[in-house]
N, C-alpha and C positions, 0 to 999 in steps of 0.2 A: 496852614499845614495840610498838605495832601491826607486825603483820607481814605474814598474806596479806590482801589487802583487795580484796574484789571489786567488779567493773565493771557498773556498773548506769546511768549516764550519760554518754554522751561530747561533747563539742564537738569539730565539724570545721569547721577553716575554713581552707583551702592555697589556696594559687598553685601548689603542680608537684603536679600532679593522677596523677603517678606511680603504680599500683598500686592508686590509692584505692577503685574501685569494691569489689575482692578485698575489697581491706580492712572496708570498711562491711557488706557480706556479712557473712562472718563475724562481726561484731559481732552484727549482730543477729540471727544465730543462737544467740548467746549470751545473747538478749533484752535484749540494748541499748538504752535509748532514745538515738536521734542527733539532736543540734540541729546545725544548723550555719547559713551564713552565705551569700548573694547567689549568686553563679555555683558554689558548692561545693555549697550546697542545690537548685538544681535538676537539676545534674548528676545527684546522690542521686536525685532524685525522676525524675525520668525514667527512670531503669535498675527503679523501682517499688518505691522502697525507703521508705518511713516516716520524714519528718523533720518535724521543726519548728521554724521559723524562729525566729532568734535575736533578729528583733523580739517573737515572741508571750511569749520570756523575758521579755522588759527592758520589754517595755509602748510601745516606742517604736519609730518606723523607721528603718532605715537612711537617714542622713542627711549634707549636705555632702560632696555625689557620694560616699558611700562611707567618708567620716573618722571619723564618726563610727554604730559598732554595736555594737560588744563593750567600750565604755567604761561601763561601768553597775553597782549594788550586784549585780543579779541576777547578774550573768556573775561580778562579781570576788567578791560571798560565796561564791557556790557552791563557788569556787577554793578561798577561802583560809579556809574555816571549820573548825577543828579537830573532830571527829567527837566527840571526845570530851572538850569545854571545854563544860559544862553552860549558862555562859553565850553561847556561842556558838551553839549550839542552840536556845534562848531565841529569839535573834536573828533567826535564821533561820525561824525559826513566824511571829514577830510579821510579817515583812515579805515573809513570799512568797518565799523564797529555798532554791531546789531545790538540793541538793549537784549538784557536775560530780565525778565520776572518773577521766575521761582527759579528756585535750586532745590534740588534733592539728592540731598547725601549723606550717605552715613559710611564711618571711617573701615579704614582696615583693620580687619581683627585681629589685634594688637594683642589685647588681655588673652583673647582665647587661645592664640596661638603662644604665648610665656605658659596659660595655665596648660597647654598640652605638653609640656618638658620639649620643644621643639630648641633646636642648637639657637646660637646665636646667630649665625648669618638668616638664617629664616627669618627672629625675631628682627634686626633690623630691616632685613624688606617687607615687614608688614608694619612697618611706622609711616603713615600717609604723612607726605606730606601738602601735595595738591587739594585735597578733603583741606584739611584744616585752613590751609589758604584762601578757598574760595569761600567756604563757610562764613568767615570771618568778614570777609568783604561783603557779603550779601548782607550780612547782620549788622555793620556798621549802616549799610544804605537802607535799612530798614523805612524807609519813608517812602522808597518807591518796592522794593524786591521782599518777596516770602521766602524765606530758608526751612526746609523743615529737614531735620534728622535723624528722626525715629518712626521706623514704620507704623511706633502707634498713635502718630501725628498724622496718619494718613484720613481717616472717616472723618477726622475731625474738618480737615483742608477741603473735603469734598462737601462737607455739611456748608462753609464756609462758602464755598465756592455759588452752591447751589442759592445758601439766601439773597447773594450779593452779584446775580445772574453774571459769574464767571469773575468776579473780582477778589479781592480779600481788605478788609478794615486795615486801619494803622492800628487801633488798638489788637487785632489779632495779631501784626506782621509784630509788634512790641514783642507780645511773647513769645514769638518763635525767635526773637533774635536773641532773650536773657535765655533760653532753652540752648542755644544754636552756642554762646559765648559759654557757658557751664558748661557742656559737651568736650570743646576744644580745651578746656583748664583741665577737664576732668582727662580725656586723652592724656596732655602733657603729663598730665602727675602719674598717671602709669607709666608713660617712657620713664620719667625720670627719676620712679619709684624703684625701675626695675635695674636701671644701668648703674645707682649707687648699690644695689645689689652685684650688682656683676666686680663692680669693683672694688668692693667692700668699704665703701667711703661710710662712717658710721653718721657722718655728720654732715650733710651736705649744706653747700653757702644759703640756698634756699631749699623750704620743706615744705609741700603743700598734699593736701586731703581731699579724697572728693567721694562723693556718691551720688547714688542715684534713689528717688524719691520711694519707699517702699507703701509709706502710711502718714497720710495724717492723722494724728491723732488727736482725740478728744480734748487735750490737755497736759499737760506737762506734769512736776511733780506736785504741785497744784494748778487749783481749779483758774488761776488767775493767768497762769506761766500758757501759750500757746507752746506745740511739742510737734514734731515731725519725726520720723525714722525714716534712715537714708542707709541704704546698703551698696558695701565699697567694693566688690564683684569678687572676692576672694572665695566667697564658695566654703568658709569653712563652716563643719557641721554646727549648728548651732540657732535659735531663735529666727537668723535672716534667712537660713536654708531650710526650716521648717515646714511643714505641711498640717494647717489648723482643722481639725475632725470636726470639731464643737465651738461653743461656748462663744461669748461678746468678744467685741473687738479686744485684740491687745490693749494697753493702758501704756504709758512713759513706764510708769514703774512694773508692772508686769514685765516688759523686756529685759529693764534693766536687772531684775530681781532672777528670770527665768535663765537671763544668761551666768549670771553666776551661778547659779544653783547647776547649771549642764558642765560649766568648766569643771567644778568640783566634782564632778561624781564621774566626771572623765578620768579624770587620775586614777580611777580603778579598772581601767578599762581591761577587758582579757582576764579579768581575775573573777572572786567571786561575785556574787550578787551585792548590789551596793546601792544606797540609798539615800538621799540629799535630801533634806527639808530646809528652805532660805527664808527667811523673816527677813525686809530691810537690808539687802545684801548679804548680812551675815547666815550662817549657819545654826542654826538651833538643834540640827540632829544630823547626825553623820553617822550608816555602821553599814558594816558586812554581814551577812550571816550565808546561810547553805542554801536558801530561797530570798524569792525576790521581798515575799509578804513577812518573811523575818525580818530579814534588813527594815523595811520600810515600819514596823512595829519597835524593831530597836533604836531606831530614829525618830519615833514620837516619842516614844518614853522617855528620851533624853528630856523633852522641854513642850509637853504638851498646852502648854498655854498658848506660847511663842507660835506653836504650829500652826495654831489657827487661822486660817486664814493667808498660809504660806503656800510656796509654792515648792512641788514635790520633783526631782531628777532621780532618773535612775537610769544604771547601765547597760541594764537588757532590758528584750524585749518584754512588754508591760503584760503581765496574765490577769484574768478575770478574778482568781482569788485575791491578788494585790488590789486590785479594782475596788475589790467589795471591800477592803479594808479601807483604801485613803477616803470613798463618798463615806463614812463615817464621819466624819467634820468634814465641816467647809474647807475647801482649798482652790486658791484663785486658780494656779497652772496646772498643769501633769507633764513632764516631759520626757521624753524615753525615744529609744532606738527606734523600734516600730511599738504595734498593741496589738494582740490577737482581737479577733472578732468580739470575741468573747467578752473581753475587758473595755469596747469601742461600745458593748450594749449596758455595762455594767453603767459605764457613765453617761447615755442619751438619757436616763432619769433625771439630769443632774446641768440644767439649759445653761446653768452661767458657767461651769467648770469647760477650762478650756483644757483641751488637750492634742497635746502637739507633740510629733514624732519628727526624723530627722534623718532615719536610714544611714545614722552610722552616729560616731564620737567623733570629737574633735581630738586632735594629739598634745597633749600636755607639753608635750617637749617641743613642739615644731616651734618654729623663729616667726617672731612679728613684733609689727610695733603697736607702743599704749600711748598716747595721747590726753593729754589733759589744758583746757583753755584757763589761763590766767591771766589777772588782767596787764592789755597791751599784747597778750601773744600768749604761747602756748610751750607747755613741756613735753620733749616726746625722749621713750626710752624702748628699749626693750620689752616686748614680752616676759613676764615673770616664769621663763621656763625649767625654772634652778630643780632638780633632782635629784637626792643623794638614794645611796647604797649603803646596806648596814657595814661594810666593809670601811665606807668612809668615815664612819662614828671613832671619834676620840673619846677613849673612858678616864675621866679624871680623879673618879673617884678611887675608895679604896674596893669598894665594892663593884663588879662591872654586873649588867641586868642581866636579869634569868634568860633564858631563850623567846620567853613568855612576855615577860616584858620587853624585849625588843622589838618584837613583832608589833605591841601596844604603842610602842613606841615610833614605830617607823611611821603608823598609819595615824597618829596625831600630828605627827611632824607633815605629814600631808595635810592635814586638813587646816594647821594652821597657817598654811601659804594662801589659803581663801577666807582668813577670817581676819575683820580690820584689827587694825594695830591700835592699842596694845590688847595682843592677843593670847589668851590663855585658855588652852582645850586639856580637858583629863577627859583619858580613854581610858575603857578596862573591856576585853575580851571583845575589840576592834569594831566598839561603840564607840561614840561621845556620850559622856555621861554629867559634865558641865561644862558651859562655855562661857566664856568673858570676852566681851569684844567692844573695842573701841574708846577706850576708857583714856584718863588721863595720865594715869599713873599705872605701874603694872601691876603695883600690889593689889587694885581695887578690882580691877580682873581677875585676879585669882581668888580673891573672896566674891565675886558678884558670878563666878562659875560655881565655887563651893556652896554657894548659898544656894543655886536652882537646885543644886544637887539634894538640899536638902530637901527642899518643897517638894522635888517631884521622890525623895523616897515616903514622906508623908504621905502624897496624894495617890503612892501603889501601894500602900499600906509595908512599906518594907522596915524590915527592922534597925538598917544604918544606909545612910547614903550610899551610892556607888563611886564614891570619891575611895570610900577606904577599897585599897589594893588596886588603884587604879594607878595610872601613870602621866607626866603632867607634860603636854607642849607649849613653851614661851619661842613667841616670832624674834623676837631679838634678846640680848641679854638681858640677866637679875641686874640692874646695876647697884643694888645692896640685897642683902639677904634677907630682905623681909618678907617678899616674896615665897620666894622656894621654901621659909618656914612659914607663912601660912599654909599653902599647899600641903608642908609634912602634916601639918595637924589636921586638914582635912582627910588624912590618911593615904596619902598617894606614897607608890614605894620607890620612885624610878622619874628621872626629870631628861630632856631633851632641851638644850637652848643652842644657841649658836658661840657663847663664850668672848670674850675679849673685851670684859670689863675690866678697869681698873681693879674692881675689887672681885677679881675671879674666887683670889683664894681665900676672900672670906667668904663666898659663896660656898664653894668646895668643903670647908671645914665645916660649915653649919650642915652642911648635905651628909657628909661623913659622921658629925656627930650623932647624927639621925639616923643612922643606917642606910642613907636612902644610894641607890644609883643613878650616877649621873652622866651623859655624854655632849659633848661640844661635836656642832656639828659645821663652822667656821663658815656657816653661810646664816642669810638672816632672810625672814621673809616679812618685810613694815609691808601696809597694804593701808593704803589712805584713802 
């Protein structure tokens, strides 16, 4: 098998014009010949560099504004002709066909021009198809030809270049072609992430995911599990769009744990001050208050065991009073909008606490997809962006909630769309004040909320839990009433579920006989 193979021809022909002048330099102090193509050839040529055009290859011009130039024998033999197939060489005499040794390409910007709100005609003429054609062909011939397609494959080619006095390895050309093949999959599934968009196909015959390498990381969710982070160019605010101030690398589960914890505390976004503490994906403390260091003190006192060691969201930007409060315990994350200087000095005492801002929230309501691998294939749904209005609440009881407890009620019914199923939150005064999450049965949720509730009114010295007068969220229905009466007896006065049990109206009755209020809100939020 061919191993070093030196560079004696290259095609350039980019869109992110990154680096390339460097680049082209050095080539052809390597005596390169460079063809390249339209606005990438004169670039070259203006800086006073030796090109030649990739019509003087192919015999033909660049034609159908631009669709068609690198579709021709001359570009794709030169690719994909084996160096050393006797017949193939043959071929290559009889018809005027110069070998190519490197290719450098990178596609049309595809993503950036969908993410600019650009019409449709636009978005179609920026799906290359030329790029991905010749890409593919250099990457299958990998035994003789380098494909590289990202400008930050460029020092690396040059480093290569230089050890191997103007050649490159097969084991280098290997990775530039599994690089070069994940590039073009990755392309495709944008086009065709974006046209079942355009045409609202919810389902299409095939579904495919891609990204691009952000982190390797130390370890998975254990120490045994290898872990990588890949981000899919979507740009929403959150963990991939981050900016890290402080603290050790991310972890698998830091990510996984910090993005839930920023989804949640998005839902308040524009409103008051609001504050997320995540344990394990779930929620251990949720609340509002008039400042940031409230909220974030009414969300420890929810589950201050749990928090330890948790990581912290909030919706504005982060002050130095809040600062001095969460370095009180350990806390693996911080993550927030921006952080005044202020609250950035609070935590440089503090080497392992990472803190990460993001210059904005993500939108609770915006459309996307959730993906899950199972074995043989995979589930994909919608994003969970379901929202109600106190307007949409059904009051079943006889009794309907105070003003007070609807309000208690709305912002549970929020927080229970991010805590796993089966899920049971009592709020009181637009705190969490117990959570149950994840359990098997519902009713064990509603006693393993009412139970922190009572530990932590012991550990503030208070005289009754904050379960009594507080108001209870269940993510899907009671499907018997044992539930919503343990809850009563925990003292809660006002209950939120979604309804459409068999046994509504034994639910109903036991709620009424209790005094308590109740609303069906005819949507569910399971979170597995």
């Amino acid at each position: 098998m061919t191993n070093l193979v030196p560079i004696g021809r290259a095609l350039i022909s980019v869109s992110d014009k990154t680096g390339l002048l460097d680049l082209a330099r050095a080539l052809a102090g390597y005596g390169v010949e460079l063809i390249s193509t339209g606005g990438t050839s004169g670039m070259l040529r203006a800086a006073g560099l030796k090109v030649r055009d990739v019509a003087e290859v192919t015999g033909f011009p660049e034609m159908m504004d631009g669709r068609v130039k690198t579709l021709h024998p001359n570009v794709h033999g030169g690719l994909l002709a084996l160096r050393d197939d006797d017949e193939h060489l043959v071929a290559m005499a009889a018809h005027g066909i110069e070998p190519i040794d490197l290719l450098i390409v990178n596609l049309y910007p595809f993503e950036q021009t969908v993410a600019a709100g650009a019409d449709r005609a636009t978005c179609i003429e920026n799906i290359d198809i030329g790029g991905p054609a010749m890409i593919r062909a250099a990457a299958k011939n990998h035994r003789f030809v380098t494909v590289v397609t990202d400008p930050m494959d460029y020092d690396c080619l040059l480093a290569t270049l230089k050890a191997n006095d103007g050649a490159t390895s097969m084991a280098y050309r290997q990775k530039l072609a599994l690089t070069a093949y994940a590039k073009t999959a990755a392309y495709d599934t944008a086009v065709s992430t974006w046209l079942a968009g355009e045409i609202k196909e919810p389902a299409p015959r095939y579904r495919s995911f891609a990204g691009k390498l952000a982190q390797t990381l130390r370890y998975g969710e254990n120490p045994h599990q290898a872990a990588s982070f890949y981000v899919d160019g979507t740009r929403r605010a959150g963990v991939a769009t981050a900016r890290q101030w402080q603290g050790k690398e991310l972890s698998y589960n830091n990510i996984n744990d910090t993005d839930a914890a920023f989804e949640l505390v998005a839902e308040f976004a524009g409103g008051a001050p609001a504050c997320a503490i995540i344990k394990h994906a779930n929620p251990c403390g949720v609340a509002t208050a008039s400042t940031l260091t409230e909220a974030y003190q009414r969300a420890y006192q929810c589950d201050q065991t749990s928090a330890f060691g948790g990581i912290v969201a909030l919706n504005q930007v982060l002050d130095g009073a809040t600062a001095e409060e969460i370095v009180k315990i350990f806390t693996e994350v911080v993550i927030a909008p921006d952080a005044t200087e202020e609250a950035r000095a609070v935590f440089a005492g503090k080497k392992n606490l990472r803190l990460l801002t993001t210059g904005a929230l993500p939108d609770p309501k915006a459309k996307g997809l959730a993906f899950k691998q199972v074995a043989g294939g995979f589930l994909v749904q919608d994003r969970d962006a379901g929202h109600l209005a106190a307007s949409d609440l059904k009051v079943v009881t006889k009794r309907a909630p105070t003003e007070k407890e609807l309000a208690d009620l709305m912002f549970a019914w929020t927080v229970a769309k991010h805590v796993k199923s089966n899920a049971i939150i009592y709020v009181k005064d637009g705190a969490t004040v117990g959570v149950g999450a994840g359990q098997m049965s519902r009713v064990d949720s509603t006693r393993i909320a009412a139970r922190k509730a009572e530990d932590m009114a012991e550990a503030l010295g208070l005289a009754a839990p904050l379960t009594k007068g507080a108001v209870v969220a269940s993510d899907a229905f009671f499907p018997f009433a044992d539930g919503l009466i343990t809850a009563a007896e925990a003292g809660a006065t006002a209950i939120i579920q979604p309804g459409g049990s068999m046994r509504d109206d034994e639910v109903i009755a036991a709620a009424d006989e209790r005094g308590l209020a109740m609303v069906f809100t005819g949507q569910r939020h399971f979170r597995h």
